[in-house]
N, C-alpha and C positions, 0 to 999 in steps of 0.2 A: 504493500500500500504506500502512495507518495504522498498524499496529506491526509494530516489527522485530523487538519479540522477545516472546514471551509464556509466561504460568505454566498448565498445566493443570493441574487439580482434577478425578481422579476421583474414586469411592468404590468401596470393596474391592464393595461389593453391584453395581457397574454391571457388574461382571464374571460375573454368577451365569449371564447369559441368562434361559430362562424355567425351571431346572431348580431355583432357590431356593436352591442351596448352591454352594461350590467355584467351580471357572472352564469354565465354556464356551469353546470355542473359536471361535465364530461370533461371541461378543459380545468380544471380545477383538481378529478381526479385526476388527469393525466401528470400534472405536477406531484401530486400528492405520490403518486407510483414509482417518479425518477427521485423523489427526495429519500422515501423507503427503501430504494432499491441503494442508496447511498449508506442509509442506516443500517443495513446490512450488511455492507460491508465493512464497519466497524468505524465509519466514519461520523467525524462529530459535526451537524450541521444547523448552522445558523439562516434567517432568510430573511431579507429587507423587500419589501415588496409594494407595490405603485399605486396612485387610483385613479390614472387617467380616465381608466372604464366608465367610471362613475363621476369625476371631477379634475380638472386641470386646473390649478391656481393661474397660472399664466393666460391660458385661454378664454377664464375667466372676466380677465383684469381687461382684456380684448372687446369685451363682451356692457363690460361698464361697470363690473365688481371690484372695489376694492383689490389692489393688489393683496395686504396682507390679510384680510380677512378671506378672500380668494383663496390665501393660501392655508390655512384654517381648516379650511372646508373642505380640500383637499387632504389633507392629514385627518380628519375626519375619516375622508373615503378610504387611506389607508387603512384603517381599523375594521371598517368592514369586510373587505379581503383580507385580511390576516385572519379574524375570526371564521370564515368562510374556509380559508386554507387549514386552520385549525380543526376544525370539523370535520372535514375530511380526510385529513390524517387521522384524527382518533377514531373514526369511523373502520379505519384500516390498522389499525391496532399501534400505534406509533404513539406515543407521548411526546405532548407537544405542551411548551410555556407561550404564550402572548406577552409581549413588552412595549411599552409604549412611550417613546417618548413626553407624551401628553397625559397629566394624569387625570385617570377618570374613574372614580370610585365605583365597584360594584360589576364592572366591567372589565378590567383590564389594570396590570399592578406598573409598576414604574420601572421605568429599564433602568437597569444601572449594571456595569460592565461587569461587579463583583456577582451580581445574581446569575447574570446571561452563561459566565466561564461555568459556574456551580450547577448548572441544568446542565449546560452542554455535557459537562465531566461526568453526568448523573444518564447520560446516553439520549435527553430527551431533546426535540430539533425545540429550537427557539425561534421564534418569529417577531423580530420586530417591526412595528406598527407605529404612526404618527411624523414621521420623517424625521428631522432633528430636534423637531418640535419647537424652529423658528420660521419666520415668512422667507421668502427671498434663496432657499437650499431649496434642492430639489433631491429626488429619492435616489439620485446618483450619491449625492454627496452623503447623505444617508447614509448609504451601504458601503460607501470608504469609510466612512467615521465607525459604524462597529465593526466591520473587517479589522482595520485596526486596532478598535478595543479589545476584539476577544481573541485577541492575534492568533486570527485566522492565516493559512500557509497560505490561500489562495482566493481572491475574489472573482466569482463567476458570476459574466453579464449572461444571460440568456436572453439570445433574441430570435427573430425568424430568418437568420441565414447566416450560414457557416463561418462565421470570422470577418475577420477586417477588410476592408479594400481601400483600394488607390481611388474609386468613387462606387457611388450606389452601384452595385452587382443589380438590381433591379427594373435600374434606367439603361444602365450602361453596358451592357452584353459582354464587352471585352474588357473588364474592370479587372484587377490583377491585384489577387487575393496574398495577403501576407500571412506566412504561418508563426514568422516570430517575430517581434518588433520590438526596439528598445523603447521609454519613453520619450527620451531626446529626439528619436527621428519621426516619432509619431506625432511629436507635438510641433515639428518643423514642418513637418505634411498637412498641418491642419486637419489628419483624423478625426471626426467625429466617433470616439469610445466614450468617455465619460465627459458631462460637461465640465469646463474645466478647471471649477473649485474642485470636485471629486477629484481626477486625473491629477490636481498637482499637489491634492493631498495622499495618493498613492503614491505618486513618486518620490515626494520626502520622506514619506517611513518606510519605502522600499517593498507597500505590497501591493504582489505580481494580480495580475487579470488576466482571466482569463474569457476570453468571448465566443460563441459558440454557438448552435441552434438547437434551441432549450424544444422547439417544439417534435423533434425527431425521438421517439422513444429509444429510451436505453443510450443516450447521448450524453447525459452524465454521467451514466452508469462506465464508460468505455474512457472518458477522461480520469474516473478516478483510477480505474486501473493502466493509465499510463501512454494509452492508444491519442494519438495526435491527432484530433478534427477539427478543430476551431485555430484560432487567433492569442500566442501567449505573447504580454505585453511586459517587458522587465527592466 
C-alpha cells in the first residue's frame, strides 16, 4: 500500500447523476462504493466535498446575492451532501464522522484536526462539511486546508476526465495530457487544478495531488494500489 491516508475532493455537481440538479442517489452510491473499496484496503480516508449541485456562492453573487452570504449558503449546501454521503456509506456498513467547519448544534459537531486524525486512526472515513467556514475560499481551498491538517500522503481531485491537460480535452480533441507535473510548471502553464489559494497552499507544505476520473469505477480503487491513470502534481 503507498498511502495511508488520503484527502478526497468531490464536487457538489458529481453528485447530480444524469438529472442536472440536487442528488441522485445512484451517483452518491457510486462514490460511497470507490471510498469503501478504499477502506478496505486499509486505507484511512478523509473527504471535502462541494455544493454546487445545490448552490454556488459565486454564481450567486452573479445573480444579485450577497457575495458573503452567497457564500453561506453555499457551505450550507455542503452539509447537505456530506450528510447524504454519510448515509450512504452507513447504509453500506462503513462508519462514517460529519465535520463541519460551521457549527451547528444537533446536526453536525465541529471539525477540528485533533478529532478528524482520532476517527480516521479509529478506521472511520470523515467527511468534512461547511468549506473553511469563511466567505470568499472555495471547497478547493477546503480540501488543501484539511489534507494538510490530517497530513494526508495524498490529495485526490476527482473529476470527469483523466488528469490534466495542456487545454480542455473536451473542447480540444488534441489537448496533451500530463501524467506528472511539478507545481512550478503547472503554475507557469496556467493549469487550471486547484484554484489558486488551494494550489499554492499545497505547494508550501508540499502536498502532492493527485487528479483523476473519480466517475470510472474502481479508479480509486487502482491508484491506491499504485496503477498510474490520472495526473500526479508534486
Amino acid at each position: 500500500m503507498i498511502y495511508r491516508r488520503i484527502l478526497l475532493k468531490l464536487s457538489g455537481e458529481s453528485l447530480m447523476g444524469k438529472d442536472g440538479y440536487g442528488i441522485d442517489y445512484n451517483a452518491v452510491k457510486h462514490y460511497t462504493l470507490e471510498i469503501k473499496s478504499a477502506v478496505e484496503l486499509g486505507v484511512q480516508v478523509g473527504v471535502v466535498i462541494g455544493g454546487g449541485n445545490i448552490f454556488r456562492g459565486v454564481k450567486g453573487s452573479d445573480r444579485g446575492f450577497d457575495r458573503r452570504q452567497g457564500d453561506q449558503m453555499g457551505m450550507l449546501a455542503t452539509l447537505i451532501n456530506g450528510l447524504a454521503l454519510q448515509t450512504v456509506l452507513e447504509e453500506h456498513g462503513i462508519a462514517t464522522q460529519l465535520l463541519s467547519a460551521l457549527s451547528i448544534d444537533g446536526i453536525v459537531s465541529k471539525a477540528s484536526f485533533r478529532k478528524a486524525v482520532s476517527y480516521l486512526e479509529n478506521n472511520e472515513v470523515v467527511i468534512f462539511v461547511g468549506g473553511t467556514g469563511n466567505p470568499f475560499f472555495t471547497t478547493d481551498s477546503a480540501a488543501a486546508l484539511r489534507a494538510i491538517e490530517i497530513q494526508a500522503d495524498l490529495l485526490l481531485k476527482g473529476t470527469r476526465v483523466d488528469g490534466v491537460y495542456d487545454a480542455d480535452p473536451e473542447k480540444v480533441p488534441t489537448a496533451k495530457k500530463f501524467d506528472q507535473i511539478s507545481f512550478e510548471e503547472a503554475y507557469s502553464k496556467g493549469l487550471n487544478i486547484l484554484d489558486l489559494t488551494a494550489f499554492t497552499l499545497c505547494k508550501e507544505n508540499q502536498m502532492p495531488i493527485y487528479v483523476y476520473n473519480a466517475n470510472i469505477t474502481e479508479n480509486l480503487l487502482k491508484i491506491l494500489q499504485g496503477k498510474h491513470i490520472g495526473t500526479l502534481i508534486n
